[in-house]
C-alpha positions as CSV (number, residue, x, y, z in Angstrom):
1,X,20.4,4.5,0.3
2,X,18.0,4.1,-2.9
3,X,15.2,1.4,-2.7
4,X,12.0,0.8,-4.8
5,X,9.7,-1.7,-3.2
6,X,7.0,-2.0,-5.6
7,X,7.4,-3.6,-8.5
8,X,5.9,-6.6,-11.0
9,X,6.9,-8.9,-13.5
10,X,5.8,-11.2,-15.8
11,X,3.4,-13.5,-14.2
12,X,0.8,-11.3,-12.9
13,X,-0.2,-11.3,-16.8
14,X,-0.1,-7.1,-17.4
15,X,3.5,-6.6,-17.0
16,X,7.1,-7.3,-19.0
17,X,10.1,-9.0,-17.7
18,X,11.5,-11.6,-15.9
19,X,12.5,-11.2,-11.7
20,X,15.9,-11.2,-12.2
21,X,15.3,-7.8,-15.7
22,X,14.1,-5.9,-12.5
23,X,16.6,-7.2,-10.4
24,X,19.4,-6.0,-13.0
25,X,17.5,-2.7,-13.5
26,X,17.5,-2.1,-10.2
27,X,21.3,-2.6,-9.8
28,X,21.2,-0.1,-13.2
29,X,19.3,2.3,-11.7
30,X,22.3,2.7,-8.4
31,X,19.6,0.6,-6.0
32,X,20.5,-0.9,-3.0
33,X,17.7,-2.5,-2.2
34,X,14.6,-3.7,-4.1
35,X,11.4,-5.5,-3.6
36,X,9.4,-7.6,-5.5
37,X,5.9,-7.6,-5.0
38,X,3.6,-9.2,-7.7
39,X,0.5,-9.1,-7.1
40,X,-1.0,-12.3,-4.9
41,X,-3.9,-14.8,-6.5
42,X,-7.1,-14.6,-5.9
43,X,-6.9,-16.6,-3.3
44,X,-11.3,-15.9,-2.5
45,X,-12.2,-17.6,-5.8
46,X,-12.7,-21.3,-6.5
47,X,-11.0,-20.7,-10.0
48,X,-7.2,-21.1,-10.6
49,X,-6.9,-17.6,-12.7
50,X,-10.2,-16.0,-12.8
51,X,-8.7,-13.1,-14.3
52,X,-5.8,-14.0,-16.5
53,X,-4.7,-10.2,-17.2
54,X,-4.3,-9.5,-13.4
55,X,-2.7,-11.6,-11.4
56,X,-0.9,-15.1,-11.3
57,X,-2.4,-18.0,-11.6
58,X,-2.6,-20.1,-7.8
59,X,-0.2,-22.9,-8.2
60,X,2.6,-20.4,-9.7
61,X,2.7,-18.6,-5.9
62,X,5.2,-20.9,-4.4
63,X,7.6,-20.9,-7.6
64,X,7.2,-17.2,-7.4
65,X,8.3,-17.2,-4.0
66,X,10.9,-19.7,-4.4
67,X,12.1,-17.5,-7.3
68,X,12.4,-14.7,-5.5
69,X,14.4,-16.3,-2.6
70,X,16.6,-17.8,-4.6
71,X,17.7,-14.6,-6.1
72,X,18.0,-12.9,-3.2
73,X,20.4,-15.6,-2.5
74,X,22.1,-15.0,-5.8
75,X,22.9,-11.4,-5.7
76,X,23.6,-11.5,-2.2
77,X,26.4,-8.7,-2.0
78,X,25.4,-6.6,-5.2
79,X,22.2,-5.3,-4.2
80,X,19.5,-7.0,-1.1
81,X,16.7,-8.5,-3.2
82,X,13.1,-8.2,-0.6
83,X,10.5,-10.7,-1.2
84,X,7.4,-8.4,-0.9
85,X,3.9,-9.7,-2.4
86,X,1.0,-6.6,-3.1
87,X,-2.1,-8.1,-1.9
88,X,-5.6,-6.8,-2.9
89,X,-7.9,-6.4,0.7
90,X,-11.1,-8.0,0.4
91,X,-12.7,-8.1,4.1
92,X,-14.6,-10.9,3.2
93,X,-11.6,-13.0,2.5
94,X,-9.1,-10.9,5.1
95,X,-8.8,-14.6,6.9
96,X,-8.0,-16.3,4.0
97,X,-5.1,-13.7,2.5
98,X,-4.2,-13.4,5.8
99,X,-3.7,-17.2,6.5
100,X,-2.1,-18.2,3.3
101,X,0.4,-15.5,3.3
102,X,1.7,-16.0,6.7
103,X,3.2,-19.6,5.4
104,X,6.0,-17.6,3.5
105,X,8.8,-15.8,4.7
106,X,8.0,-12.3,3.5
107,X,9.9,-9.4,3.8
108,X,7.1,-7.4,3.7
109,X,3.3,-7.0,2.4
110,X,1.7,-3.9,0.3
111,X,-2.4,-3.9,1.2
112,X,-4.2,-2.0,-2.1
113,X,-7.7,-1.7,-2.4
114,X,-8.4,-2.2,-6.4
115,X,-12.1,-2.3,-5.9
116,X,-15.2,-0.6,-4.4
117,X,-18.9,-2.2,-4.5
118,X,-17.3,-4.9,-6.3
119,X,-16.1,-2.3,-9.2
120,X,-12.6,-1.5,-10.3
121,X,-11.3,1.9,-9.0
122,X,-9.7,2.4,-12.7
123,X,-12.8,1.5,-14.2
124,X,-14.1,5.0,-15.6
125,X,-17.5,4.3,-16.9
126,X,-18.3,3.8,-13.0
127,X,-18.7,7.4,-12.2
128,X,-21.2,7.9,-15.3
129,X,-24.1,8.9,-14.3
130,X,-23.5,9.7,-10.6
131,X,-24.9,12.8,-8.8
132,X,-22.8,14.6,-5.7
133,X,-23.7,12.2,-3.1
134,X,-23.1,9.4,-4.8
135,X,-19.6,10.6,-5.7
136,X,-18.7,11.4,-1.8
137,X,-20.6,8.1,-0.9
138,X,-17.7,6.1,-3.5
139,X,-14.7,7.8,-2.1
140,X,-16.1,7.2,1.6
141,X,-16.1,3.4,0.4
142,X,-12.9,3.6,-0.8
143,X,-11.4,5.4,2.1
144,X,-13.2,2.6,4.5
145,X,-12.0,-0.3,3.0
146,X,-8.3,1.5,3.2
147,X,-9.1,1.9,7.2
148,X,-10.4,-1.3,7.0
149,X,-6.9,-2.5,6.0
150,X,-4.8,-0.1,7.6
151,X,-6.5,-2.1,11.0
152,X,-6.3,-5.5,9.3
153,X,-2.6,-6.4,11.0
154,X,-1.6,-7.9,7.2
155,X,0.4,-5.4,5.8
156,X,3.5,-3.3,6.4
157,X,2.5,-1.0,3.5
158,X,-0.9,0.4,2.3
159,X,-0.2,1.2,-1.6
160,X,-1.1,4.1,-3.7
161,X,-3.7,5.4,-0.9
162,X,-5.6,8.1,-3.5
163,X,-4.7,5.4,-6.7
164,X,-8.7,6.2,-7.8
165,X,-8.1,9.3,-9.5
166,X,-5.7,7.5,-12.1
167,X,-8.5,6.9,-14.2
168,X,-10.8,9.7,-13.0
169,X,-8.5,13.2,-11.9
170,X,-12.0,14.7,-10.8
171,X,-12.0,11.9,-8.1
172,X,-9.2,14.2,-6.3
173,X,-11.8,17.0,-6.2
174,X,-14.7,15.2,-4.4
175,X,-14.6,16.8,-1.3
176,X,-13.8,14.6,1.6
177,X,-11.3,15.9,3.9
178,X,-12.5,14.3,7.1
179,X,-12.4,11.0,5.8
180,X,-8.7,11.4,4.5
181,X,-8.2,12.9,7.8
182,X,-9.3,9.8,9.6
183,X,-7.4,7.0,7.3
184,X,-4.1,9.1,7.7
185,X,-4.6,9.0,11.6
186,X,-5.7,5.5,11.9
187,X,-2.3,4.5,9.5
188,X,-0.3,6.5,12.0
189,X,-1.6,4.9,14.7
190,X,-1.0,1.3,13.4
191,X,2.2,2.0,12.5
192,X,2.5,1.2,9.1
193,X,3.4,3.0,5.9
194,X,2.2,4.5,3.1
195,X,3.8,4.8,-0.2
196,X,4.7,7.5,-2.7
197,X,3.8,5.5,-6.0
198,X,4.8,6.7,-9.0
199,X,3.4,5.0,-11.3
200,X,0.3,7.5,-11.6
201,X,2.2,9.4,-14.7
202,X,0.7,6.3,-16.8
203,X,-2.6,6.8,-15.9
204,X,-4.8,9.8,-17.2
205,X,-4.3,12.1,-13.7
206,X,-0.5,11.6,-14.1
207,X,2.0,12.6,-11.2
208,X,2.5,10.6,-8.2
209,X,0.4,8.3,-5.4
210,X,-0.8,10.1,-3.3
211,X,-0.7,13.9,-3.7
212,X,1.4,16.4,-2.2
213,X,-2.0,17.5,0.2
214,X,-2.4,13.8,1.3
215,X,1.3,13.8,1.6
216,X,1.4,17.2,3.7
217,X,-1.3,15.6,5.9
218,X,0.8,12.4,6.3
219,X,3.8,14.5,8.0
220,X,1.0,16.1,10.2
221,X,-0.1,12.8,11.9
222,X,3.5,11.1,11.4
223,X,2.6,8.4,8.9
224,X,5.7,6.7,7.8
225,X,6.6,6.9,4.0
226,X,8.0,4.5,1.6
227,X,8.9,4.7,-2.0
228,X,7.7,2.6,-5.1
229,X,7.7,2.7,-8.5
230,X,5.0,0.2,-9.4
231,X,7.0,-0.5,-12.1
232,X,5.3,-3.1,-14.5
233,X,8.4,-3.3,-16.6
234,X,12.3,-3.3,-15.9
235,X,13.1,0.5,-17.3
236,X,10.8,2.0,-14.9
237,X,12.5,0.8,-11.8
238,X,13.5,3.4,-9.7
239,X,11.3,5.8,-11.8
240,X,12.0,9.7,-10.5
241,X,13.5,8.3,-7.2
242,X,15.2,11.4,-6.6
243,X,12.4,13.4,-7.7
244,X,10.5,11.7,-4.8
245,X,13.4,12.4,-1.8
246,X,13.5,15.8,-3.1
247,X,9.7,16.7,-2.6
248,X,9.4,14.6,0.4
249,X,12.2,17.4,1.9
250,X,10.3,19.6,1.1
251,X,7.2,18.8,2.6
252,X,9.3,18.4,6.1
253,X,9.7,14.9,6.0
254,X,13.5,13.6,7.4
255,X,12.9,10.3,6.8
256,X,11.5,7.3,4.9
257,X,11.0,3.9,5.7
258,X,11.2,0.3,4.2
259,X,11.0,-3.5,5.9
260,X,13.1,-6.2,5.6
261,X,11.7,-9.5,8.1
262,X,8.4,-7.1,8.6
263,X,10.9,-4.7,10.8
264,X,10.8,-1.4,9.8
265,X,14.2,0.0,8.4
266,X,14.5,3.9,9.1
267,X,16.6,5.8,6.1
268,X,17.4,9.5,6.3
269,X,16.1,11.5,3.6
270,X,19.0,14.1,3.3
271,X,21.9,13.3,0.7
């Protein structure tokens, strides 16, 4: 069975193409099953789009959900649309997030941490000037905040878990084991899943969310795995799919995962 679980559309302002291009790409592409998961408001700001370029706008969240049920009603039979939402985790606003998106019917929920100290994690002017510690003290931060959400009881998914080195490949060489160590453990023990996200081959480190190490260390504490391409437009759906099964065999892993009604859906890995 082929599924892709992260993927974005027009709304959110940075990506191309309706719902229903991904839907048809994914049908393309030999899916069964695909998610869409745009990326919520900003549901902690008094504004209705404080940042036009990232995500939707508040009062377009219940057409996008509508949307999205509507087409899983539609192509009921040719492939099983999921209605997934990728939500930014921001403990001071965990309630709120947490709150609002428990009113809809979602098939599942991706928790991403996009920022540290209140700074993008693509942002690459914000290692500039750093010395050692400072480094270690940013990818502690970021790894926290990722606990912080593993334990948060909001999401099914955590997404692209080592996402800070797309901007900054050095970020992968900060040495931090232990605190890599702990998330994976604490993600294992809430039982929820990480993805392998390839959308990193657009950024500057290239190759996949997270690494093969991470990865290898996932299979060690029995995190679950689930696959998506973060596409942002319709012809990456699916992107290196098989690629992805391939490695993952590799590694030792027999299995991946994905959710339908926030229940866990176990698929083999072999072909």
């Amino acid at each position: 069975m082929k599924f892709d679980l992260h993927t974005h559309h027009v709304r959110c302002g940075h990506a191309n193409g309706t719902i229903r291009d991904y839907i048809e790409a994914g049908i393309a592409r030999g899916l069964q099953v695909i998610g869409i998961s745009d990326h919520t408001p900003y549901f902690g700001y008094e504004e209705e789009q404080p940042f036009p370029k990232i995500t939707m706008r508040k009062s377009e969240f219940p057409a996008y959900v509508e949307e999205v049920l509507t087409l899983k009603q539609e192509y009921e039979g040719r492939i099983d649309v999921l209605l997934g939402i990728e939500s930014d985790f921001f403990p001071e606003y965990a309630k709120l997030y947490h709150e609002t998106l428990s009113r809809y019917p979602f098939d599942y929920i991706i928790g991403s941490v996009h920022h540290t100290f209140n700074v993008s994690i693509f942002n690459k002017s914000r290692w500039k000037d750093l010395n050692t510690a400072q480094h270690l003290e940013v990818k502690t931060e970021y790894y926290r905040l990722i606990q912080e959400s593993a334990r948060s009881n909001m999401f099914q998914i955590l997404g692209h878990i080592d996402a800070m080195k797309g901007n900054y490949p050095a970020f992968s060489d900060i040495d931090a084991p232990d605190v890599i160590d702990e998330t994976l453990r604490i993600v294992a023990e809430q039982g929820i899943a990480i993805e392998v996200n390839t959308s990193g081959k657009t950024k500057k480190s290239g190759g996949w969310y997270p690494s093969d190490a991470i990865l290898e260390r996932a299979l060690y504490f029995g995190v679950d795995i689930t696959f998506g391409s973060d596409a942002h437009k319709p012809e990456r759906v699916g992107d290196e799919w098989e690629e992805v099964q391939a490695r993952l065999q590799e590694i030792g892993f027999s299995s991946w995962v994905y959710y339908k009604a926030k229940q866990k859906q176990i698929v083999p890995l072999h072909t």
